[in-house]
KEZAKE-138746 format. One record per residue (C-alpha): residue number from 1; residue in three letters; x, y, z. Coordinates in Angstrom, 1 decimal. Layout:
% KEZAKE-138746
  seq  type    east   north      up
  NUM   Ala       X       Y       Z
...
This chain:
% KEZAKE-138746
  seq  type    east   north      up
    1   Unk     1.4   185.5  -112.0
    2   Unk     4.9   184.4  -111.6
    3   Unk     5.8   186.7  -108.2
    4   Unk     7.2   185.0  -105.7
    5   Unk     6.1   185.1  -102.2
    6   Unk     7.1   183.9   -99.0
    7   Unk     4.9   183.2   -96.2
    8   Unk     6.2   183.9   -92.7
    9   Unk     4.9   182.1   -89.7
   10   Unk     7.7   182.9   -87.0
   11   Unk    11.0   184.3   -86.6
   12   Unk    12.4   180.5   -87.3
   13   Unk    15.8   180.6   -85.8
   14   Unk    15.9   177.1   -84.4
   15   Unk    16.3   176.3   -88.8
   16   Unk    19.2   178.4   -88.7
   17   Unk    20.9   181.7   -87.3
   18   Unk    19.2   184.6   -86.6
   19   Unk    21.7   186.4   -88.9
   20   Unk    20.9   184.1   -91.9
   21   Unk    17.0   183.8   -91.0
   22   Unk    17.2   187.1   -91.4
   23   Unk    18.3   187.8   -94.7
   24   Unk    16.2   185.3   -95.8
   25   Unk    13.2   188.0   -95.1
   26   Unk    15.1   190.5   -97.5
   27   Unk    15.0   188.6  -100.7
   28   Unk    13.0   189.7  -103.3
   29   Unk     9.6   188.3  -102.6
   30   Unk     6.6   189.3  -101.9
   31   Unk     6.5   189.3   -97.6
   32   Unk     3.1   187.2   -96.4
   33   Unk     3.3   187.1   -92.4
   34   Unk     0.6   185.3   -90.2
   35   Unk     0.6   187.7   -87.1
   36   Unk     1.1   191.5   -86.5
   37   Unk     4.1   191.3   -84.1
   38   Unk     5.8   189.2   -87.6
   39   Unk     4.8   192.0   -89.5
   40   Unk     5.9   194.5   -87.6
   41   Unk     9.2   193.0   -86.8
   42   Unk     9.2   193.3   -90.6
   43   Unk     8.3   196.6   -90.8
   44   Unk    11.5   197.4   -88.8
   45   Unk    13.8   195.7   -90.8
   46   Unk    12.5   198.2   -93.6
   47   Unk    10.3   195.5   -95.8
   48   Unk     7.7   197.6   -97.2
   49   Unk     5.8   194.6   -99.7
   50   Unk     4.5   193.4   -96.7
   51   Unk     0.9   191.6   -96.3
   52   Unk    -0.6   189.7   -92.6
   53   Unk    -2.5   186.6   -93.5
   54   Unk    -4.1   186.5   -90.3
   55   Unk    -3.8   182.8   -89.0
   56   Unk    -7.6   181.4   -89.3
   57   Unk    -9.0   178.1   -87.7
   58   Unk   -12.6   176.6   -89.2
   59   Unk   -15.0   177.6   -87.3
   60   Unk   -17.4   175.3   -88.2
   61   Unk   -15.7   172.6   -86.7
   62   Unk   -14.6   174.2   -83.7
   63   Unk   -18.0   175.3   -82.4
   64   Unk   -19.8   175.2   -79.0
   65   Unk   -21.1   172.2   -78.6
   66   Unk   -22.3   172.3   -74.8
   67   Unk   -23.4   175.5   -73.1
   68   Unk   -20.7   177.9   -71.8
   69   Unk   -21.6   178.1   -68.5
   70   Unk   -22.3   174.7   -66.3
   71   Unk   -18.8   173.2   -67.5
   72   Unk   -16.9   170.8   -65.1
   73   Unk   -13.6   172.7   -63.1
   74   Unk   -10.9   170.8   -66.4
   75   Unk    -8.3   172.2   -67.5
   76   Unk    -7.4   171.3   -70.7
   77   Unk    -3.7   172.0   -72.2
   78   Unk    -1.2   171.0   -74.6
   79   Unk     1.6   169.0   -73.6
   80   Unk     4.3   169.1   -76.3
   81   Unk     8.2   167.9   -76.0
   82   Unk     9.7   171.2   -77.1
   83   Unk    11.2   173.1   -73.9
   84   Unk     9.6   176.3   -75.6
   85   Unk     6.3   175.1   -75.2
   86   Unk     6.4   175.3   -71.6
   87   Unk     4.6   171.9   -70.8
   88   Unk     6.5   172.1   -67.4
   89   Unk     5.8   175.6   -66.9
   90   Unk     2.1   174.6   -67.4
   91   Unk     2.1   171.2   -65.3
   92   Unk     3.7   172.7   -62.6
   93   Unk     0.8   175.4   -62.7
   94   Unk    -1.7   172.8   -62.8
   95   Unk    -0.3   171.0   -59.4
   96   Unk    -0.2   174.7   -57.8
   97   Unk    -4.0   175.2   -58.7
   98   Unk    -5.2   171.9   -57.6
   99   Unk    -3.5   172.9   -54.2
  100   Unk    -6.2   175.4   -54.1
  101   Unk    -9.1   173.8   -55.6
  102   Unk    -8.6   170.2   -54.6
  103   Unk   -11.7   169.2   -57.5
  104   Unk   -10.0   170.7   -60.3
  105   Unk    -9.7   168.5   -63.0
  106   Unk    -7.2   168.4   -66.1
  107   Unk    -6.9   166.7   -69.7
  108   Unk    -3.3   167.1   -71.4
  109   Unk    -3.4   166.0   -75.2
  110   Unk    -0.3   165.7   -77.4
  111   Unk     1.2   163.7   -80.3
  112   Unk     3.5   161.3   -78.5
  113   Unk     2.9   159.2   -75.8
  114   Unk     1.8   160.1   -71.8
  115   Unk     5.2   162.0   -70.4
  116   Unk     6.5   159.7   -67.6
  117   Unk     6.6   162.6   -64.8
  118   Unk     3.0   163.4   -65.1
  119   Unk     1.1   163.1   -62.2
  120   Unk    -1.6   160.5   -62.0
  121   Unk    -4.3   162.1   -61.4
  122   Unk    -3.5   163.7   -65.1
  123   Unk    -5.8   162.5   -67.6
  124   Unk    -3.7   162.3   -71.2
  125   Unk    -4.9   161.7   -74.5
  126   Unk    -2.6   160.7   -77.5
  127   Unk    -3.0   162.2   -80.7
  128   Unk    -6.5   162.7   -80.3
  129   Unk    -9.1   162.7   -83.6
  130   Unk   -10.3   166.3   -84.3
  131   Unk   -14.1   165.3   -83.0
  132   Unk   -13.0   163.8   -79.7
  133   Unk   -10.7   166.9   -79.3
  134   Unk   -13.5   169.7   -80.2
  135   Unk   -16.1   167.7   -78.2
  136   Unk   -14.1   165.3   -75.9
  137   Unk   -11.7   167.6   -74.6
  138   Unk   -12.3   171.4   -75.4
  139   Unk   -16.1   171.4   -74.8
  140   Unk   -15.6   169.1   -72.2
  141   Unk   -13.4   171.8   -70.5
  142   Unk   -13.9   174.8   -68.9
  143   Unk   -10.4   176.2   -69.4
  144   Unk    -7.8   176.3   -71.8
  145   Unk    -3.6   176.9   -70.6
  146   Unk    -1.3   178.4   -72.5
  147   Unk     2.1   178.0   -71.1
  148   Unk     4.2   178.7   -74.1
  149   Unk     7.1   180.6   -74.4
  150   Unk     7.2   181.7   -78.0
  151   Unk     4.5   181.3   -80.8
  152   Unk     3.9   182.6   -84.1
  153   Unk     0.1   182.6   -84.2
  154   Unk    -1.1   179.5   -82.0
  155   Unk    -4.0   177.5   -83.0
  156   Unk    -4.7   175.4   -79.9
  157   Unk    -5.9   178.6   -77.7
  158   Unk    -8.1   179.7   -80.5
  159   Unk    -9.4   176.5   -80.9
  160   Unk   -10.5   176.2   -77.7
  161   Unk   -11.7   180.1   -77.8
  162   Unk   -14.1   179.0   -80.6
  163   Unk   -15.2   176.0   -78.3
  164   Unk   -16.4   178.1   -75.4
  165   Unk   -13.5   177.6   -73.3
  166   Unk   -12.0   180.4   -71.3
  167   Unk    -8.6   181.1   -71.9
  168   Unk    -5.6   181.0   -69.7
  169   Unk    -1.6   181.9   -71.1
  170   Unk     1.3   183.3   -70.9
  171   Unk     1.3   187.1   -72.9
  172   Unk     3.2   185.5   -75.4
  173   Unk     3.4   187.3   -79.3
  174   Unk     1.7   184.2   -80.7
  175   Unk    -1.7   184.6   -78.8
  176   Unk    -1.9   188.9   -79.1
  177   Unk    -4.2   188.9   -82.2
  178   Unk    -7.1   187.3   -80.0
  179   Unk    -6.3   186.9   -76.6
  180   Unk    -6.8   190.7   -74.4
  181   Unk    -6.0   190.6   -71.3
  182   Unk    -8.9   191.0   -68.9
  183   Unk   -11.4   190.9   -71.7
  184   Unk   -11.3   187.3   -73.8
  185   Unk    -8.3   185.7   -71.9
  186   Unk    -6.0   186.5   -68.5
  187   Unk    -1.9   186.7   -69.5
  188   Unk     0.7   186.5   -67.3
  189   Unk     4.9   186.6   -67.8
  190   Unk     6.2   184.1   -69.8
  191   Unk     8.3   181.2   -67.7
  192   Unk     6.0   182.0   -64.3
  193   Unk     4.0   179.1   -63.5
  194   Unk     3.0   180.8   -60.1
  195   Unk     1.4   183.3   -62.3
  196   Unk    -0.6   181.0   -64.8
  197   Unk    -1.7   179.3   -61.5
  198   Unk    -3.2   182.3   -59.7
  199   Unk    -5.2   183.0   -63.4
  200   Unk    -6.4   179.1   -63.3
  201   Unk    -7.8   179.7   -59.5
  202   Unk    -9.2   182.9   -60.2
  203   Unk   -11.5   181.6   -62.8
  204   Unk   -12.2   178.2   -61.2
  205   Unk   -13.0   179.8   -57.9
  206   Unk   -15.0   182.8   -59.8
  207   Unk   -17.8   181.2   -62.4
  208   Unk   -19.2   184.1   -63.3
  209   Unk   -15.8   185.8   -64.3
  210   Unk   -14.8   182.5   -66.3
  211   Unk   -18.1   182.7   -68.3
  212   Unk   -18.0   186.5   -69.1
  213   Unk   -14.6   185.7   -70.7
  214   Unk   -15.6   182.5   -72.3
  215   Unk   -18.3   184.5   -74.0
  216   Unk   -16.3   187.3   -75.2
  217   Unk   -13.9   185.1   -76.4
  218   Unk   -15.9   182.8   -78.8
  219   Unk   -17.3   186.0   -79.8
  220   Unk   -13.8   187.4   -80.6
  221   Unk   -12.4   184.7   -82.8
  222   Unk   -15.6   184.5   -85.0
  223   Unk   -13.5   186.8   -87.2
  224   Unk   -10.5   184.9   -87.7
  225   Unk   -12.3   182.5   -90.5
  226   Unk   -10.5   180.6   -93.5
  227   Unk   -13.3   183.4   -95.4
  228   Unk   -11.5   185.8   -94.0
  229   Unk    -8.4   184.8   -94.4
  230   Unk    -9.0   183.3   -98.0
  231   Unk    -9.8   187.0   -98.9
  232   Unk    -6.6   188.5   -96.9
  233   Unk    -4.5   186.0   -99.0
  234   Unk    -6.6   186.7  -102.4
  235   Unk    -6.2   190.3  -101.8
  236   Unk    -2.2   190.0  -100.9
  237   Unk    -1.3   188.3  -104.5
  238   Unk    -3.4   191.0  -106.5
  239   Unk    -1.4   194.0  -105.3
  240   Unk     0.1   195.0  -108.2
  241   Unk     4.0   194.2  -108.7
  242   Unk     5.8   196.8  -107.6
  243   Unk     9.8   197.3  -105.9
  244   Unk    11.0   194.9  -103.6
  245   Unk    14.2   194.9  -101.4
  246   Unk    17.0   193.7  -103.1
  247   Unk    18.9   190.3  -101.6
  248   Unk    20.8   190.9   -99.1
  249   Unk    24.4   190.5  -100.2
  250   Unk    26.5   187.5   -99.0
């Protein structure tokens, strides 16, 4: 009772710079990152009070609700206005794909209104309730895109993960805690919509391929629970009190 801790959920230098975001993670509290790449970058900045609260979504909610196999070829992805989401990255992969599989369909979802350079034949849905986005547009999809360029731990992949939808993104820090390459998602380099695209034909032109790693993915993120995370967090804050790093002078 009475430590202080502070929870870490990216290296958040667009609040101020790096320099000074960084000696914010050396004062003397209790270290409680959301992702292993967090805690190791904290690792090598010599914190040693250091505890991952692995991100978590509820699983209970975002559930299959339609079989895994059998889906429609939709592509469902986020389309946010910050450039380090990569919604252009992931729109222009989306164009590139249809190309190639002229019946592809794709849902974007997002908090503000439909962006004025979408195509038409773009569905978009604004702010969408939780139900109509776990039944609506994840389990009405058949593949999630990813075309960020940074992430802490991202929820909208896992999401979909736990939805039976077979995940497509950039190899991206944010998504490595669930998303394996070849085995419950396909990565590709970061700002390469060619390469998104060539992962969004190979599943829509290979069902059985999309459904293996549909499959393995709902399986995967099972684990990653608020349970499970509850108890990460419960155990974090009875670790007995011991040395911290001292503040970082000024």
């Amino acid at each position: 009772k009475g430590l202080g801790a502070y929870l870490i959920q990216h290296h958040e230098t667009w609040s101020g710079r790096a320099a000074r975001v960084d000696e914010t993670w050396h004062l003397p509290l209790r270290t409680i990152v959301i992702a292993r790449w967090i805690e190791d970058r904290a690792r090598s900045m010599g914190l040693t009070d250091v505890h991952r609260l692995p991100g978590a979504i509820d699983t209970e909610k975002f559930h299959l609700a339609r079989p895994v196999d059998g889906r429609p070829r939709r592509v469902a992805m986020l389309a946010s206005e910050w450039p380090w989401k990569g919604r252009d990255d992931g729109v222009a992969a989306l164009v590139h794909a249809r190309d190639a599989v002229p019946d592809m369909a794709a849902v974007l979802f997002g908090a503000g209104p439909r962006p004025s350079d979408l195509p038409t034949w773009i569905e978009y849905r604004q702010d969408p309730p939780q139900s109509d986005l776990v039944r609506e547009i994840y389990n009405g999809s058949s593949i999630y895109l990813c075309p960020s360029h940074a992430e802490g731990w991202h929820l909208p992949p896992a999401e979909a993960m736990a939805c039976g939808v077979a995940v497509v993104s950039t190899a991206i820090d944010g998504v490595a805690d669930y998303a394996i390459d070849g085995e419950t998602a396909l990565l590709s380099p970061v700002r390469d919509p060619e390469g998104l695209a060539g992962n969004l034909i190979r599943l829509l032109v290979d069902e059985p391929l999309r459904v293996s790693l549909a499959r393995a993915g709902h399986r995967h993120i099972q684990q990653f629970s608020w349970a499970s995370s509850t108890a990460a967090l419960e155990s974090a804050l009875a670790v007995p009190d011991r040395a911290v790093a001292e503040p970082v002078p000024r």
